[in-house]
C-alpha positions in Angstrom: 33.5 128.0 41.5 33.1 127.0 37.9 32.2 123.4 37.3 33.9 121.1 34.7 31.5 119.1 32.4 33.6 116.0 32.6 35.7 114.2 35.9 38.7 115.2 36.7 40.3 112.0 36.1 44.1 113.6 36.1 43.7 114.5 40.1 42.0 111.1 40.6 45.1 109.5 39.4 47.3 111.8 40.8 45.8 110.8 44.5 45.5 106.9 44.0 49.8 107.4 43.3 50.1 109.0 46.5 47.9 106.2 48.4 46.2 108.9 50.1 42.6 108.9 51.3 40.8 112.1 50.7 41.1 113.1 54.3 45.0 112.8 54.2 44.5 115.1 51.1 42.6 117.6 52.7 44.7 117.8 55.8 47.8 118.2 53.4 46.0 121.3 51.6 45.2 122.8 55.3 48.2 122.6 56.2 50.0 124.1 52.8 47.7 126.9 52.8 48.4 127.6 56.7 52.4 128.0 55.8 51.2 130.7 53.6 49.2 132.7 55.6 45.5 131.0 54.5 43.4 129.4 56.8 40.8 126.6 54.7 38.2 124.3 56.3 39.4 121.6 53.1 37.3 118.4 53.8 36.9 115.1 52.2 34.2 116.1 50.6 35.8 119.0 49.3 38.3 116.7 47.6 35.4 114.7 46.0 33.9 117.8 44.5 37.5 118.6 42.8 37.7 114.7 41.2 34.3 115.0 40.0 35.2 118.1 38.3 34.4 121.2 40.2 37.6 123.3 39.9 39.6 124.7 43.3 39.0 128.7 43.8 41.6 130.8 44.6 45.3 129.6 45.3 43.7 126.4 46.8 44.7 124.3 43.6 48.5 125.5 43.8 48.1 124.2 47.2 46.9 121.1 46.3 49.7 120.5 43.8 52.5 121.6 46.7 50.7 118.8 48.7 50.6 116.4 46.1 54.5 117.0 45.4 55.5 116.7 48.7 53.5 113.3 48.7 55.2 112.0 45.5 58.6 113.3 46.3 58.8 115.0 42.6 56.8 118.2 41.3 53.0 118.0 40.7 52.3 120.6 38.3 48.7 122.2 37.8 48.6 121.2 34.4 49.6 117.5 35.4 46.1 117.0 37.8 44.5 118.9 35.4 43.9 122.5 36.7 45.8 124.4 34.3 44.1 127.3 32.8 43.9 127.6 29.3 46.2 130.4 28.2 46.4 129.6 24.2 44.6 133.1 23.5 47.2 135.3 25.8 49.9 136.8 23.7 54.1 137.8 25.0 54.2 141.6 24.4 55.9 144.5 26.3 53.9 143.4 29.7 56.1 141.6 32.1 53.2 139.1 33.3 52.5 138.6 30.0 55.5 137.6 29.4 55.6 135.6 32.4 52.2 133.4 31.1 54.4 132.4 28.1 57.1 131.1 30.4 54.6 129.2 32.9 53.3 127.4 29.3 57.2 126.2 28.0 57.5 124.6 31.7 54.5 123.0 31.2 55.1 121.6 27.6 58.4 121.0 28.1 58.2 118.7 31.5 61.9 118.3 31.9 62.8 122.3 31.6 62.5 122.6 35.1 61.7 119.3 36.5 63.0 119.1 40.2 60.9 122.4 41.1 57.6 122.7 41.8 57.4 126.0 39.5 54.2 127.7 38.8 55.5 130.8 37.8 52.0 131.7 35.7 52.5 135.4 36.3 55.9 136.3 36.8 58.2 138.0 34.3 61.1 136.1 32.9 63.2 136.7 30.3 62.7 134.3 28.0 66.0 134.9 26.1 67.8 132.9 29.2 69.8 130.0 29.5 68.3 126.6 29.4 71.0 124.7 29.3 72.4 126.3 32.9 69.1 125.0 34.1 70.0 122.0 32.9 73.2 121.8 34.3 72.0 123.6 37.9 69.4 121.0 38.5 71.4 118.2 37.7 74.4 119.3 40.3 71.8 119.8 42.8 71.2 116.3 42.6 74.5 115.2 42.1 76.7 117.3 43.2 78.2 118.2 40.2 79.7 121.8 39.3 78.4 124.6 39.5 79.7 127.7 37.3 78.7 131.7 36.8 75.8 130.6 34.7 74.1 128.7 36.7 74.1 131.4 40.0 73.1 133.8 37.3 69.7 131.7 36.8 69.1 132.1 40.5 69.4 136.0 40.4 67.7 136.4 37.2 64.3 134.5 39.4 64.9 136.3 42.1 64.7 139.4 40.4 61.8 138.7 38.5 60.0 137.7 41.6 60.9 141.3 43.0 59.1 143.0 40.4 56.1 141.1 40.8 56.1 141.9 44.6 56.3 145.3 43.5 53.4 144.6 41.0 51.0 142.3 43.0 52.5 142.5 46.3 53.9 139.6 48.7 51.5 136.8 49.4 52.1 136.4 44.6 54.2 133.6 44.0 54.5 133.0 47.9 54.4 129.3 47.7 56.7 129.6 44.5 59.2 131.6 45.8 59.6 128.7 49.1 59.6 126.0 46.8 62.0 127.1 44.3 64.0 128.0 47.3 63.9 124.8 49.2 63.5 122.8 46.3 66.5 123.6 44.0 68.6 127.0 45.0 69.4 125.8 48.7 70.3 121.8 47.2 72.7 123.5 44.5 75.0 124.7 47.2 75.8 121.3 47.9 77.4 121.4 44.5 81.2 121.7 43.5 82.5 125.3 42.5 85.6 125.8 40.6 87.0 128.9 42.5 86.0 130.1 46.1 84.4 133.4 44.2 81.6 131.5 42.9 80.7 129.7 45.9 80.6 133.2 47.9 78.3 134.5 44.7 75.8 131.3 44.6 75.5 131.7 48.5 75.1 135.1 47.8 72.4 135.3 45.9 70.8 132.0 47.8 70.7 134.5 50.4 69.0 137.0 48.8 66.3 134.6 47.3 65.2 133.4 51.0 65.1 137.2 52.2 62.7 137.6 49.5 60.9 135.0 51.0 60.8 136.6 54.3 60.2 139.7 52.5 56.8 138.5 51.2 55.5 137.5 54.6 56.7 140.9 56.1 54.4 142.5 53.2 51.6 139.9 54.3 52.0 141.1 57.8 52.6 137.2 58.7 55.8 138.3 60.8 57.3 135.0 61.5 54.2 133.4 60.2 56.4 130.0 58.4 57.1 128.7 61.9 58.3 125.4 60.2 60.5 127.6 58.3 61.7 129.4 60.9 62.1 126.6 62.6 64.4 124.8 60.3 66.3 127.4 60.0 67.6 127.7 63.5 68.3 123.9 63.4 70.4 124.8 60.4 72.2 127.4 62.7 72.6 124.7 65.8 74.5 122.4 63.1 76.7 125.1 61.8 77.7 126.1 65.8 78.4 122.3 66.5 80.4 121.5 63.3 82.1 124.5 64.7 82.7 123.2 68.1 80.8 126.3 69.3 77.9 124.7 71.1 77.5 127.9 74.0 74.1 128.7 72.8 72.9 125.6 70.6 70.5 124.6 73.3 68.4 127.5 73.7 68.6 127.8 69.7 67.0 124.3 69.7 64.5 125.2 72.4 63.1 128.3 70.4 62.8 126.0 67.1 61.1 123.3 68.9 58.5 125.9 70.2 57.8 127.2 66.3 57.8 124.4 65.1 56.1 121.5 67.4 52.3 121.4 66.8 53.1 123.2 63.1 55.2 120.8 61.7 55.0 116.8 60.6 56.4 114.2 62.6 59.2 113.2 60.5 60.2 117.5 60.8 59.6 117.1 64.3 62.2 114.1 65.1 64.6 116.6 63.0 64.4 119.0 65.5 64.7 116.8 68.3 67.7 114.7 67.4 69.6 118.3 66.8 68.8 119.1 70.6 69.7 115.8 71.9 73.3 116.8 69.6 73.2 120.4 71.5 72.6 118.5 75.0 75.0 116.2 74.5 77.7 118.6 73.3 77.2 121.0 76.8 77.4 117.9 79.2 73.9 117.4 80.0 73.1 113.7 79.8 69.8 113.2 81.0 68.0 115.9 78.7 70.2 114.6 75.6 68.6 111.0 76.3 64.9 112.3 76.7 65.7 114.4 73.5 67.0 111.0 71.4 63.4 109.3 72.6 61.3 112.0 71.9 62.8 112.1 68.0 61.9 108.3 67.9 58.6 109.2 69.3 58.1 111.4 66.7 59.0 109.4 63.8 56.4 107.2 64.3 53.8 109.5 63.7 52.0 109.6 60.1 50.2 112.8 60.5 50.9 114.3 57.1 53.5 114.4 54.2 57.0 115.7 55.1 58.0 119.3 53.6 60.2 119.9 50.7 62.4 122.3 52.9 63.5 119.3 55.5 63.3 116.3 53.4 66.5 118.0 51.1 68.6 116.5 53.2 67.7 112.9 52.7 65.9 109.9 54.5 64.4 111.2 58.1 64.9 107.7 59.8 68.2 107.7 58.3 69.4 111.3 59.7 67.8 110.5 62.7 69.9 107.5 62.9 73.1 109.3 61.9 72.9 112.0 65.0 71.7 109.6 67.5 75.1 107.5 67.0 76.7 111.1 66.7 75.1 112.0 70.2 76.1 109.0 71.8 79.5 109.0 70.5 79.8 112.8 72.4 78.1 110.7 75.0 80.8 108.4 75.4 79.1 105.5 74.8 80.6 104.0 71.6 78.7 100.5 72.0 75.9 102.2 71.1 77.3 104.3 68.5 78.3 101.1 66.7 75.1 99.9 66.9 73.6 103.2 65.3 76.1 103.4 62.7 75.8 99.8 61.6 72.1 100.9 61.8 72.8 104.2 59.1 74.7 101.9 56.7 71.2 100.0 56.3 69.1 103.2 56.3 70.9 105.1 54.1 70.5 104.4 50.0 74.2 103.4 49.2 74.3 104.9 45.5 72.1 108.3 46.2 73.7 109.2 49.6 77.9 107.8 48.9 79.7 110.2 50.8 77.0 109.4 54.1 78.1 106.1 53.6 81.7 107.4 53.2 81.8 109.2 56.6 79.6 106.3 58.6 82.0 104.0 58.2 85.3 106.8 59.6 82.7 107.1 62.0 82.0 103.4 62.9 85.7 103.0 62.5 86.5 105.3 65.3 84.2 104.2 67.5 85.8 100.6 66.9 88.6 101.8 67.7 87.6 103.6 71.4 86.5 100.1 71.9 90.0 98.4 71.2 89.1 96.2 68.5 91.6 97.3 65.9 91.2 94.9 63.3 87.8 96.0 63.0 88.6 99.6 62.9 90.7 99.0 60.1 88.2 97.1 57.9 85.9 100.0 58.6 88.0 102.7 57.7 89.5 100.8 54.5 85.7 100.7 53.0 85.8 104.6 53.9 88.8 105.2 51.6 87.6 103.1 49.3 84.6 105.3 48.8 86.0 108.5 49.0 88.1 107.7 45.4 87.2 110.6 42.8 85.0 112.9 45.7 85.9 116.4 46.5 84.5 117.3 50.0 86.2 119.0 52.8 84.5 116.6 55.3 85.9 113.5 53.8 89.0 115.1 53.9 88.8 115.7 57.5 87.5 112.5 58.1 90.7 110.6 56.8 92.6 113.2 58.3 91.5 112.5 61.7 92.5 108.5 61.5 96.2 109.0 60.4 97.4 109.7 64.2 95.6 106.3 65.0 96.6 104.5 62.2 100.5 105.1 63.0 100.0 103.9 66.5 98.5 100.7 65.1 101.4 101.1 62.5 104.0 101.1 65.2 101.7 97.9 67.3 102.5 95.8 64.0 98.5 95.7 63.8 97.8 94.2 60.0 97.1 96.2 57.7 97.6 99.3 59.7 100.6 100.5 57.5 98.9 99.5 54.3 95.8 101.3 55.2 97.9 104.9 56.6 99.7 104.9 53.0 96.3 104.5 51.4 95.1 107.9 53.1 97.8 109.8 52.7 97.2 109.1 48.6 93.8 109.7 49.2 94.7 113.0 50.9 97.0 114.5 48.0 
């Protein structure tokens, strides 16, 4: 390893932001390098060496910027904890890596070009010609769900083929930790986005797809078959939720069992309560009562532990305590116990961040409506499902829809009862349903 002459005062700072101790730091690095297929012995002391100026070797300082992003929640680039290598004297000719070097230096002086990834592409080609300003506009609907148009998907494909030379070039474990977090961090969050025509939501999932199969790809050339167990593990989750939004919960529970297995011991706690709430849904859904209620109390379990910094790939979806929340009123509520799905749901409106997550706080309150409602206290109900409407003005999502949908037949009884507000309220979604 080549020593610095001078302290490495970026990656000092960088760790005082995260509050970490150098332990928690070396721990995080383990554990980034073990998703990739590298087993390090990291210590404290390690850390200490790399603040006093002795530079990482090998990929271990990309993994110390993946941990350090995870930490802060935002990327960590090499360059920003000061392990960038000096590149001024490469030059952008007919060479594809080349090429790729001139890219990795506009990310880097241009901070905001692709700020919501952690993307080191230092030796991938690129075509430099591209669009910025579909960047632009794809990162920002990943956040916001804004819309997303042909351009945009074709910034997706254009990455994805780039990284499919350099396989080719430099085989799979190049750009491994890249290819994940451009994957988790801002490909899979865009198709959360609006489309204007049913053709380019197919296409963006499309070539989504195609990006996480190079993914895969790269640990098949590793010979790490199955090796991102978290991964993998996420992944089937993602399946269980899919087969219960679909009322198809046959085979949930065994889905959830073979996640849990990949992923407990492999993943953080906050990950792990994930996992678990999902099962206590897939319990719940088939009827089995006792299991679903170890399953809620092992996912609290697990959220208290503070082993390590959650992943990019599972904290896309928001708060853990506040999903965790949200499914544990959801089980209970296929539990039939809607005293306890009020309390949970009263419990998400707290949890959840009111501005960042609207349309969560949009279908809590349907929910906490409804279960109101299986409790007979209509007036409540109503309140409930009012502050749902009145969230819901200007947002285009098919489960909002449903969700007012689903409270018309109840409305018109309470209509017919000569409940206040009842009539009121059932003209108000049928506006909000045009």
């Amino acid at each position: 390893m080549a020593t610095q002459k001078q302290p490495n005062d970026r990656l000092r700072d960088a760790i005082v932001e995260t509050q970490w101790t150098y332990e928690a730091v070396a721990s995080a690095v383990r554990r980034v390098a073990a998703e990739n297929g590298e087993i390090l012995r990291t210590n404290k002391s390690a850390v200490a060496h790399w603040v006093e100026g002795t530079r990482p070797s090998g990929r271990v300082g990309q993994y110390l910027a993946e941990a350090l992003s995870r930490r802060a929640r935002r990327p960590v680039t090499l360059a920003e904890i000061g392990l960038a290598r000096d590149e001024g004297k490469q030059s952008v000719d007919a060479d594809p890596i080349e090429a790729a070097a001139a890219l990795g230096r506009a990310d880097t002086d241009r901070s905001a070009f692709l700020s919501a990834a952690a993307f080191t592409a230092a030796s991938v080609a690129l075509p430099l010609t591209y669009d910025h300003d579909a960047i632009s506009r794809m990162l920002r609907a990943r956040s916001s769900g804004g819309l997303v148009g042909a351009e945009e998907i074709n910034v997706v494909r254009q990455i994805t083929a780039a990284f499919s030379a350099a396989d080719e070039q430099l085989g799979g474990g190049h750009g491994l930790t890249t290819v994940t977090a451009y994957l988790a961090d801002t490909a899979a969050p865009m198709l959360r986005a609006r489309f204007s025509s049913e053709e380019l939501r197919r296409s963006a999932f499309g070539v989504v797809a195609e990006l996480a199969y190079l993914a895969g790809f790269k640990h098949h050339d590793l010979g790490h078959e199955g090796a991102p167990n978290g991964h993998a593990a996420w992944m089937m989750r993602a399946l269980a939720h899919q087969a219960l939004s679909l009322k198809q919960p046959h085979h949930c529970v065994e889905l959830m069992e073979r996640a849990l297995r990949r992923g407990i011991g492999r993943v953080d706690g906050q990950t792990e309560a994930l996992l678990h709430i999902t099962q206590a849904r897939a319990f719940a859904a088939v009827g089995e009562r006792a299991s679903a209620a170890q399953a809620l109390i092992a996912s609290h379990d697990a959220l208290t532990r503070d082993d390590s910094s959650q992943p990019s790939y599972s904290a896309v979806s928001g708060p853990a305590l506040g999903t965790v929340t949200s499914h544990t009123a959801r089980t209970l509520t296929e539990l039939g116990d809607h005293v306890g799905t009020e309390k949970e749901h009263r419990a998400a409106l707290i949890r959840w961040d009111p501005e960042k997550f609207r349309r969560v706080h949009m279908l809590t309150y349907a929910d906490l409506g409804d279960s109101l409602a299986a409790q007979t206290r209509a007036d409540e109900a109503i309140a409930a499902w009012s502050r749902a409407i009145d969230l819901v003005d200007g947002m285009s999502s098919d489960r909002t829809r449903k969700a007012i949908a689903s409270i018309r037949p109840t409305l018109a009884t309470y209509s017919r009862r000569g409940v206040p507000g009842a009539r009121d309220l059932s003209h108000r979604a049928h506006e909000a349903l045009k």
